[in-house]
N, C-alpha and C positions, 0 to 999 in steps of 0.2 A: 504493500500500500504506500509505505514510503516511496520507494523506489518510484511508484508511479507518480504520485505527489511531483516529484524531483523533476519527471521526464517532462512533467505537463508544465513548470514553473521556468524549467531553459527554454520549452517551445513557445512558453508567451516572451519571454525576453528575445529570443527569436525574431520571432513575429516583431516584437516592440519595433526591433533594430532595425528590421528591413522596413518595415514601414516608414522609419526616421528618416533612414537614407532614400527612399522611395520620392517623402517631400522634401527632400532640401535640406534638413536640419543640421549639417554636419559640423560641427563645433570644435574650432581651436580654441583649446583655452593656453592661456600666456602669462606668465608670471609676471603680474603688475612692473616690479621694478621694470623689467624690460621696456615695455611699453612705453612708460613714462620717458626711460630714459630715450629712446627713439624718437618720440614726440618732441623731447627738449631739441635733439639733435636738427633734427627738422626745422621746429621753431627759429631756433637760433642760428643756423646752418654754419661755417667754418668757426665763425668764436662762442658755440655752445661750452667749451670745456671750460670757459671765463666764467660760467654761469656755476653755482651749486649745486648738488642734487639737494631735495628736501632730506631732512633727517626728524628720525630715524626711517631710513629705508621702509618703503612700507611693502606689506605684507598683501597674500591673497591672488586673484588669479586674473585674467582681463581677454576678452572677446571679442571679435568683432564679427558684425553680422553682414548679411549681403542682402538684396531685395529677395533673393531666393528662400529667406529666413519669413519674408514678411506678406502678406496676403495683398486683396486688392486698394483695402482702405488704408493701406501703410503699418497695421498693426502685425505683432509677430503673431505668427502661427503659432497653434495650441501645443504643437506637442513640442517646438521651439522653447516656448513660455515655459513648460511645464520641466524642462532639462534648466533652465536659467535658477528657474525657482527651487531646483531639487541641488541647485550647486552651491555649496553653502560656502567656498572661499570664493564665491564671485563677486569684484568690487572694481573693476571697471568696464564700461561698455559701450563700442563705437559703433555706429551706425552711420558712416562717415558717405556719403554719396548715394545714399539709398535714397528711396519714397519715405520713411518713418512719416509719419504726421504727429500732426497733436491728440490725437485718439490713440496715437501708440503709449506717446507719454506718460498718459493716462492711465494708461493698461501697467506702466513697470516703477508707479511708483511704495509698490510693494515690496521692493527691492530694495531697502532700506539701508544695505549696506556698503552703496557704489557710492566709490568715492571720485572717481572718473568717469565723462561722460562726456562724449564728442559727436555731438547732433551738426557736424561741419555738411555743408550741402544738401542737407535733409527741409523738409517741408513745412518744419516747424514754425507759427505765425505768434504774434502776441497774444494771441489767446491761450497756445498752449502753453507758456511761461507760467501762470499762474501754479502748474504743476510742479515747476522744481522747488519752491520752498521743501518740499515733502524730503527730498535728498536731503537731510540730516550732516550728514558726512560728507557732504560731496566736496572737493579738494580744488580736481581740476576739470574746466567746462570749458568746452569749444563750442560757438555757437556763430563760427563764420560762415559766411554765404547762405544764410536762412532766409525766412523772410517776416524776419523782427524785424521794427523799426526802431529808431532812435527814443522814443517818447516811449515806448514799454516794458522799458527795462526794472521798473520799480522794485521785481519782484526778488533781482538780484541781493537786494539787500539784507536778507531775511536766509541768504546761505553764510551763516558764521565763521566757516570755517574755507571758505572758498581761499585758497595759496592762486591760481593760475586762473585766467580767463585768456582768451582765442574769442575777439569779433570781428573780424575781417568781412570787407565785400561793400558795396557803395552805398545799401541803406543807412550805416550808422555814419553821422555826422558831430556836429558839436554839442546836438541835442543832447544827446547822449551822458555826457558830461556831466549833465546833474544828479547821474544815480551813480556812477562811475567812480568822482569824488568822495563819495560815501563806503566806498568798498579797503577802509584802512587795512584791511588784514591783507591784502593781496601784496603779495612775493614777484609774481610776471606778469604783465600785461602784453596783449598784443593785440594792437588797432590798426593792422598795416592792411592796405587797401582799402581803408574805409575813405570820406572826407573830414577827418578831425583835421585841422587848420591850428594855427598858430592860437586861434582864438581859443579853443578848446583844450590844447597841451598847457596854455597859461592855470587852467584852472585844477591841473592836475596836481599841484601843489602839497594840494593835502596829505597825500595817498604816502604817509612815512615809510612804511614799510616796504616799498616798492626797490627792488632790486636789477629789473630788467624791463625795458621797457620799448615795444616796437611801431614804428612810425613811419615801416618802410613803405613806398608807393603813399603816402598821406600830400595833401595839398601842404602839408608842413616848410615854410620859406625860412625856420630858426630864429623870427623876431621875438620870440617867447621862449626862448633853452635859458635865459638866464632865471626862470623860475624854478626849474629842476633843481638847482642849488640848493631848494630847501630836502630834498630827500635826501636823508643822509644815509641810506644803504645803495642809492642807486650806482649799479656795477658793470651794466652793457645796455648799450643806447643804439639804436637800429633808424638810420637814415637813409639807409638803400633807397634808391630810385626817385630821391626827394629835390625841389628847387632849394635846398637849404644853402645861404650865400655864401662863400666862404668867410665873411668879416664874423657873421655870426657863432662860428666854433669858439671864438674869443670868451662866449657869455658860460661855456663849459668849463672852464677853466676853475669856478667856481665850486664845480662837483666834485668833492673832495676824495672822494673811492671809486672814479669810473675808472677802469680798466681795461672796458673791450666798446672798442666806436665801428659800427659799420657805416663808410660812406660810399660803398659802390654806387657807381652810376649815377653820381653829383656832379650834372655840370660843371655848374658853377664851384667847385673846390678846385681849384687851381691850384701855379704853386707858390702866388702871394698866401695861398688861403693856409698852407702850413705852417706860415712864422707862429700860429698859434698854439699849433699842435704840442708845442713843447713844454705849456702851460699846462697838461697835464698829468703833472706829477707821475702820477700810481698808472698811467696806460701800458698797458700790456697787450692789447691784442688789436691792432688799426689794421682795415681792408678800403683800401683805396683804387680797390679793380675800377677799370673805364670801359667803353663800346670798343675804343679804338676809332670814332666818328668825331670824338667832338671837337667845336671849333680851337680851344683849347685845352690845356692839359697839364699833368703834372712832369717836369722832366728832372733832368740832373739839378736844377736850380734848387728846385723844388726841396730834394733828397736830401740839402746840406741841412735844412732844420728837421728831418726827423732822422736822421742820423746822431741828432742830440740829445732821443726818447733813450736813452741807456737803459730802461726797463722793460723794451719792447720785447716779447717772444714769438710774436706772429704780426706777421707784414704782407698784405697783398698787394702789389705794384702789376696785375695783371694789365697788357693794353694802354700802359700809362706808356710816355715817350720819352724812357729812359734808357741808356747804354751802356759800353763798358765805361766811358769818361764818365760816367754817374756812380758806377757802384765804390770807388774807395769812401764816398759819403757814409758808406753802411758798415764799415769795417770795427767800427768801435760798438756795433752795437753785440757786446757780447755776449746777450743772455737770447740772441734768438734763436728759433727753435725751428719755426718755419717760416721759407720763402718763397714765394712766389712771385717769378718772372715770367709768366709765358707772354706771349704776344709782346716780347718788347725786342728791345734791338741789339741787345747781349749775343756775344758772343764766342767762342773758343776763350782768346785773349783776356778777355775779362774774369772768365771762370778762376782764375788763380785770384785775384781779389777775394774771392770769396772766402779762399780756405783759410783764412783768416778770422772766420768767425767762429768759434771753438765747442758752440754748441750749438748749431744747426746742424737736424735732423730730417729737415723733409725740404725737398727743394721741388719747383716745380719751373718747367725750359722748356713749356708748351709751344709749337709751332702748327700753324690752320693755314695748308694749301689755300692759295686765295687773296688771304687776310694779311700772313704775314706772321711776324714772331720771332724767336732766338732763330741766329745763326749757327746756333751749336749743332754739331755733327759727334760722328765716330773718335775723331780726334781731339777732341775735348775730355774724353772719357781718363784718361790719365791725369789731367787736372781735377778729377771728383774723386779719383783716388785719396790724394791726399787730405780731402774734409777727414778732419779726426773723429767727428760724433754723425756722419751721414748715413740714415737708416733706411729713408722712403725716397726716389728716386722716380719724377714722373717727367718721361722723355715723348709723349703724345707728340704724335706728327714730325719730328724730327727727321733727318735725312740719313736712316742707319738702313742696314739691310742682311741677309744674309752672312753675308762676307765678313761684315763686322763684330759678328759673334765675338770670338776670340778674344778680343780686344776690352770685353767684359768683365776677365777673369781677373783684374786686377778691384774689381769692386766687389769683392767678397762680403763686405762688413753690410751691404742690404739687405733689407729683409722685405722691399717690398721694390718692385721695378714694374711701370708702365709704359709699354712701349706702344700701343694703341696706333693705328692710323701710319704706322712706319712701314718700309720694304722690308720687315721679318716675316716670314713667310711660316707654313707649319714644319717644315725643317729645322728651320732658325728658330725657333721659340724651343723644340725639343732639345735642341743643342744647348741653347740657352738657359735652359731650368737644371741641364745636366751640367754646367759651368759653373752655376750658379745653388745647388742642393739646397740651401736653407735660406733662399729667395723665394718671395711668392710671384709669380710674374704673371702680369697680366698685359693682353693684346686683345 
């Protein structure tokens, strides 16, 4: 009778499974730290490692769902639901470019213990907002490209423990501002792609506890950064893709623990706009990537004041129109760790300048058939020999080929080589990982 019991209780779990799999239900689950820290990664993209992780690391499990999880009114399907609800380390949940609606919302705030929650591209309106108070715990909320408006955000205020928001995409504007300000527990912001304006970064003042803060693609021109100054944890500041002028970096100087600036794709940062950069103190991590289009730019002039950041460890000069007469500007800066040159006008020659900097680790000599880029070849490679700390090595588009394999074997000390978009052929790359054993190489 047991025995039978037994046979009939695997054939319903059986049954269960395929029927699971039959609708769609099929469930990664992902060890929260991960996630988060991928998300950070993301967020912040090259100077995420400026940022902290939250502490204590949190615990528990994170999923993400697909439209195939969810029916026609955007809510999850039952037997979906009924696997979420039966998972008791589950605490965070993305729903990142589906249909979700606000009737789904609805449905999972029974869930009581998600402390992440990325409704980014999903169908969510101001009506359903009224539904996350119910999240107790909820930590970090992505709620970019919805379709909240600026004026509904009330309900934010009423999650206590929110560390991170994500509202990107054009609905939110300065309106926005006045629930926003009210959110003092918040750790990282990010309002890149919205239209927050100068008018509405002035009022973010309040917000002390704010440590990272994103602005990138915002109508943001910088006549308002010298308000930042009152936040006194603020630690990476995101102006990617912004008219910020360069006279206005001057008002950062103020921000007494910034250490990571992103200004890719700042026109107007020139390289008048650097005599500033040296004002601040504690910066550790500046990306000053360009198109390569614009009418001006930053060149060797430029390089001689942040040649002066002596606490810089990551530097992106991508596309800017600098060469080897620019690089002994950078030779004093000896705590950097990574560099990035592609798209400029370096060369062979110049590469010896470089081995002068005692703790770079990751170089990057990208060349774009086309565009343009380092003149570095095959023969340069004995000049990277001699870096004493070179670990990560990205040679993209360069002029190497088969032939030049060989010529490899003197870079032993990497552990990571990009040869992408070069003349190594599937010959040459076998050759090359066999030259190279405890190289990861990619093409």
């Amino acid at each position: 009778m047991i025995r039978r019991i037994h046979v009939l209780a695997m054939a319903a779990v059986t049954l269960f499974t395929v029927a699971a799999r039959s609708s769609g239900e099929e469930l990664n689950f992902r060890p929260l730290v991960q996630v988060e820290l991928q998300r950070k990664q993301t967020r912040w993209r090259e100077l995420a490692r400026f940022q902290a992780v939250r502490m204590p690391l949190p615990k528990g499990d994170s999923v993400a769902l697909t439209d195939k999880h969810l029916d026609n009114s955007g809510q999850i399907r039952p037997a979906v639901f009924r696997r979420l609800s039966e998972h008791k380390q589950l605490v965070g949940l993305s729903f990142r470019n589906t249909s979700f609606s606000d009737s789904g919302l609805a449905q999972i705030v029974s869930l009581v213990r998600i402390e992440l929650l990325d409704l980014y591209g999903t169908r969510i309106t101001d009506k359903g907002l009224s539904a996350l108070p119910r999240f107790g715990r909820l930590r970090e909320l992505d709620l970019g490209v919805t379709r909240i408006t600026s004026s509904k955000l009330a309900p934010l205020k009423r999650l206590r423990h929110l560390d991170v928001l994500e509202l990107s995409g054009r609905r939110i504007s300065d309106d926005a501002i006045a629930t926003l300000k009210e959110l003092k527990h918040l750790r990282q912001l990010n309002l890149s792609g919205t239209r927050i304006g100068d008018t509405g970064v002035a009022q973010l003042r309040s917000l002390v506890g704010l440590e990272a803060l994103g602005l990138a693609g915002t109508p943001v021109e910088g006549t308002a950064l010298a308000s930042l100054a009152t936040l006194p944890r603020l630690g990476l500041l995101d102006l990617a893709d912004t008219d910020v002028k360069g006279n206005s970096i001057e008002q950062l100087t103020a921000c007494r623990r910034l250490t990571a600036l992103n200004l890719e794709n700042c026109p107007l940062v020139v390289d008048d706009s650097t005599r500033h950069l040296p004002g601040l103190k504690f910066l550790k991590g500046l990306v000053l990537r360009k198109t390569g289009f614009e009418s001006e730019s930053i060149t060797g002039k430029g390089l001689v004041a942040i040649g002066t950041i002596r606490g810089l460890e990551h530097l992106n000069l991508s596309a800017t129109r600098i060469n080897d007469e620019s690089l002994p500007s950078l030779v004093k800066l000896d705590q950097l760790r990574f560099l990035h040159l592609g798209l400029t006008g370096v060369s062979n020659a110049g590469l010896a300048q470089l081995a002068k900097l005692p703790r770079l680790e990751s170089l990057n000599l990208t060349y774009q058939e086309g565009f343009g880029g380092t003149k570095v070849d095959a023969g340069g490679l004995g000049q990277l020999a001699t870096y004493p700390a070179l670990r990560r090595l990205d040679l993209t588009g360069i002029k190497i080929g088969d032939k030049d394999v060989s010529r490899f074997r003197v870079l032993k000390q990497l552990t990571r080589l990009t040869v992408s978009g070069t003349m190594i052929g599937s010959e040459g790359l076998r050759q090359l990982r066999q030259t190279l054993p405890g190289c990861e190489v990619v093409r």
